[in-house]
C-alpha positions in Angstrom: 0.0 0.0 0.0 1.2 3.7 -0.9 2.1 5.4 1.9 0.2 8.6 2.7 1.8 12.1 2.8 0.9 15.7 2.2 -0.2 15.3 -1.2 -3.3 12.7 -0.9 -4.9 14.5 1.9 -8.0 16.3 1.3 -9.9 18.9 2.6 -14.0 18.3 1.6 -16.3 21.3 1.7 -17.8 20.3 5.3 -14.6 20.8 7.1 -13.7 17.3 7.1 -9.8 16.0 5.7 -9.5 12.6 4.6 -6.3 10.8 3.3 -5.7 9.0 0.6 -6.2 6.2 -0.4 -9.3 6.0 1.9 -9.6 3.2 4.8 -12.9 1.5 4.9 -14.1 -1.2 7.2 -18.1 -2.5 6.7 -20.3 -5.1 6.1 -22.2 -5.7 3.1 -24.5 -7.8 1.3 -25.8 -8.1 -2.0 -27.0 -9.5 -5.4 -26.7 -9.0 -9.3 -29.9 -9.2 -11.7 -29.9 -10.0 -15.0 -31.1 -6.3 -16.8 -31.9 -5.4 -20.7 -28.5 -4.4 -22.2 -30.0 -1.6 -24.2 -31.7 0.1 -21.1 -28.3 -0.2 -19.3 -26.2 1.2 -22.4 -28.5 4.4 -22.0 -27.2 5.2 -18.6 -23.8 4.4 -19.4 -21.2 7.1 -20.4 -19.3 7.3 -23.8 -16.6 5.1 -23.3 -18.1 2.2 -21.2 -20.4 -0.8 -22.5 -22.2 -3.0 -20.4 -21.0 -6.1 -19.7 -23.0 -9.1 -21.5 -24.0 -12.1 -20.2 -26.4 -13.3 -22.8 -27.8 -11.7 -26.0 -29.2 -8.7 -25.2 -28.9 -9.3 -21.6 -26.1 -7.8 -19.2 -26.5 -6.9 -15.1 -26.7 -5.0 -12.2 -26.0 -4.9 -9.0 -27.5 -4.0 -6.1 -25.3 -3.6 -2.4 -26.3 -2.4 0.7 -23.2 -1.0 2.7 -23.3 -0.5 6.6 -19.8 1.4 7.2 -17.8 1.1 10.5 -14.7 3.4 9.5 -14.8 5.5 7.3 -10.4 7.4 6.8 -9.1 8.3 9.8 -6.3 6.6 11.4 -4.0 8.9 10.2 -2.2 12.2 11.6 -4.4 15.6 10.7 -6.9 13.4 8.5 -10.2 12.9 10.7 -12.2 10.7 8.8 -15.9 10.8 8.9 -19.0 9.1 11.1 -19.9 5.6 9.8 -23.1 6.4 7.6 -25.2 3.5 5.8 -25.0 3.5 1.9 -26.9 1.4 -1.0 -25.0 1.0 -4.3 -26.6 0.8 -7.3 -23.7 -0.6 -9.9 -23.6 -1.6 -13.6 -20.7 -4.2 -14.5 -19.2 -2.4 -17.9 -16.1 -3.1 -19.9 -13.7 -0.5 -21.0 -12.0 -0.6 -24.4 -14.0 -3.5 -25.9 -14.7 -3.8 -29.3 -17.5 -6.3 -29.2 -20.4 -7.2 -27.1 -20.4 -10.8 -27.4 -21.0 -12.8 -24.4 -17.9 -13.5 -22.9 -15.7 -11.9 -25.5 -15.7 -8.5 -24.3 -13.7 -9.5 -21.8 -11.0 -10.7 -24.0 -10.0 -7.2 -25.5 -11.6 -4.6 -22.5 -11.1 -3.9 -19.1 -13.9 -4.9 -17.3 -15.5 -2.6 -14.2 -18.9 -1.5 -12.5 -20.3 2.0 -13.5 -21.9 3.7 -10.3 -25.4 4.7 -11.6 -27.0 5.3 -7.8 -25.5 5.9 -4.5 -28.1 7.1 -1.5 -26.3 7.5 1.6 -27.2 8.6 5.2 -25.4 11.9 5.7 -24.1 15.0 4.1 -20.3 14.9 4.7 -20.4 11.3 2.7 -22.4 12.9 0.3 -19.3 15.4 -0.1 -17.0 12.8 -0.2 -18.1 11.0 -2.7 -18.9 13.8 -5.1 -15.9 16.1 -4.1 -13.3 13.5 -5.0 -14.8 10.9 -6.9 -18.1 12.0 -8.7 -19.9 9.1 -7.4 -23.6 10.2 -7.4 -24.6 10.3 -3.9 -28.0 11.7 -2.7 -28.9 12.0 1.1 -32.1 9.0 1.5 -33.4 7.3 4.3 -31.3 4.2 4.4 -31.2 1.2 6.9 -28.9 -1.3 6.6 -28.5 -4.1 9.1 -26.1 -6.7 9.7 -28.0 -9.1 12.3 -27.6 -12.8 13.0 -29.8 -13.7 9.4 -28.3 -11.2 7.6 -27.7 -7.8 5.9 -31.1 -5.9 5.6 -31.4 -3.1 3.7 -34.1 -0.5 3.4 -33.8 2.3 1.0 -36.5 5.1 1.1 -36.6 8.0 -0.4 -33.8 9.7 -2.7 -34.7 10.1 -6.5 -36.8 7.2 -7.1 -39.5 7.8 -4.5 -40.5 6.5 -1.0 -39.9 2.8 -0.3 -37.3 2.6 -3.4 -35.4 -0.9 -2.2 -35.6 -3.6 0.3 -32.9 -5.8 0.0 -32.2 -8.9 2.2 -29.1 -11.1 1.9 -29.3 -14.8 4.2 -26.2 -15.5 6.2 -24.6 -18.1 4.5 -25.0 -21.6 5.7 -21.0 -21.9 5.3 -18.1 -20.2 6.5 -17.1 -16.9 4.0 -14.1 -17.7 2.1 -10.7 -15.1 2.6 -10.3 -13.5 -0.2 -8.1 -10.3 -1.3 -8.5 -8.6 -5.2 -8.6 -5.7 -6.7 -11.7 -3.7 -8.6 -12.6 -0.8 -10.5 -15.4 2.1 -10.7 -16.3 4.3 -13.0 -17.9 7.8 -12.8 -18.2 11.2 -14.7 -16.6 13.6 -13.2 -16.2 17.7 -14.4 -16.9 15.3 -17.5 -14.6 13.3 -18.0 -14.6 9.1 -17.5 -12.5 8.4 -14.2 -11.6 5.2 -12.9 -11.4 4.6 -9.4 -9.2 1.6 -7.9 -10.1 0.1 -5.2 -8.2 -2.8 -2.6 -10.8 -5.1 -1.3 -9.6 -8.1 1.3 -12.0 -10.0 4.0 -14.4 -12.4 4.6 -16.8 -12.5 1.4 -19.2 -15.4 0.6 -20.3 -15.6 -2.8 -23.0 -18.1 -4.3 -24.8 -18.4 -7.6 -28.6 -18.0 -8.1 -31.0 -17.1 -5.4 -31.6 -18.9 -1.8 -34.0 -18.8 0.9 -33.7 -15.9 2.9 -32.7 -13.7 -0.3 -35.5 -11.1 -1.1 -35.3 -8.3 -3.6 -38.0 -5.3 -3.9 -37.2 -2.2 -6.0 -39.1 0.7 -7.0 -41.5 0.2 -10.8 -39.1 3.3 -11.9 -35.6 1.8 -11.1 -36.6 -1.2 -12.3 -38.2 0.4 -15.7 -34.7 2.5 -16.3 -32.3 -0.4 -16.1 -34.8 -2.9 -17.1 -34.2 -5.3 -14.1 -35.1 -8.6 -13.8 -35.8 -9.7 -10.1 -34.6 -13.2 -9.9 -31.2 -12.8 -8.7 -28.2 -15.3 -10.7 -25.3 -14.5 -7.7 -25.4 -12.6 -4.4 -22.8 -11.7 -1.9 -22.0 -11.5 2.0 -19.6 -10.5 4.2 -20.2 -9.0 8.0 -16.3 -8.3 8.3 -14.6 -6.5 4.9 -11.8 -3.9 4.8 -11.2 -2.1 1.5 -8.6 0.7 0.4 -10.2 3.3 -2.3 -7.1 4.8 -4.1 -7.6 8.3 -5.9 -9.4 8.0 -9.5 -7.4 8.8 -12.9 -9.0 10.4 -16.0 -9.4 7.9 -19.0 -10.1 8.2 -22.0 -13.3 8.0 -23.1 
């Protein structure tokens, strides 16, 4: 990991100063839909296409984030309160010149565009749009790590009251360690930037839907990405850490 000096700190508009890259602890749970492909190219940016998993079909996902650090940890950086957060997230590929199943992955770099991001408070809102451009709204979010689960409740932001209720079972088997490395995308003064970030803990990761897994989203949300309900993989983890590195300008 980089070390962190004078020039990755940042000052946000609330007063807070963060250092980069950004220390995160949380829990999480989630799933990914299968969604029209030529819904999800319209909310895409020049530059990214959707990532295909059958003709005419790519995916979203859907994450509900309970942060317990948020920076900090670091000498003059103060980091912010934990907040909840629900991601809204559409697996793209970068640089591909085909949109065949599979293929794509071949000759682009693959990634998840950050189409939605209600979170609980205004200094996270800051943060997210200050440095990265992520689209983050303030909502009335809920997200719960209990002995079943995560639970998420989403309501308000810009699709309405009630938008999401998520709920992710606690695996029947013991998360697997795992450590790898991802990107985002996001517009930002308009340009395409790519955001790294350096993801290691306990993550469990199945295929399909199980009992205990329950997705609800609002008629619009579902309408503009074109979202199936059934979920074909979901994800847990009650214990992750992640680094989020500064994002770099690509080309479009």
């Amino acid at each position: 990991m980089t070390a962190v000096d004078e020039r990755t700190r940042r000052q946000l508009s609330t007063g807070h100063e963060v250092a980069l890259p950004l220390a995160l602890s949380f829990a999480m749970g989630g799933v990914t839909v299968p969604a029209r492909r030529s819904r999800l190219e319209a909310v895409l940016p020049d530059g990214l296409s959707s990532l295909a998993i059958a003709p005419g079909i790519g995916c979203v996902t859907l994450v509900g984030i309970q942060y317990h650090r948020v920076g900090g940890g670091t000498r003059g950086a103060t980091g912010l309160e934990p907040y909840d957060e629900f991601a809204v997230i559409v697996p793209a590929v970068r640089g591909s010149q085909t949109s065949l199943p599979g293929a794509q992955l071949a000759d682009g770099e693959i990634g998840g565009y950050v189409h939605w991001l209600p979170v609980t408070t205004d200094p996270s809102v800051a943060l997210g749009r200050e440095i990265w451009g992520y689209p983050k709204e303030r909502a009335a979010i809920t997200v719960t790590d209990g002995p079943d689960g995560v639970r998420t409740v989403v309501d308000g932001g810009r699709y309405g009251d009630e938008s999401v209720r998520l709920e992710i079972a606690r695996p029947r088997l013991e998360p697997t360690a795992r450590d790898w490395t991802m990107a985002s995308y996001t517009t930002k003064d308009g340009a395409l930037l790519r955001t790294t970030a350096r993801i290691r803990g306990e993550v469990a990761l199945g295929l399909g839907p199980s009992i205990g897994t329950r997705l609800e989203v609002a008629p619009e949300l579902a309408e503009e990405l074109g979202l199936w309900r059934r979920p074909i993989a979901r994800l847990y983890g009650s214990s992750v850490r992640a680094h989020l590195f500064e994002g770099e300008r690509v080309d479009g």
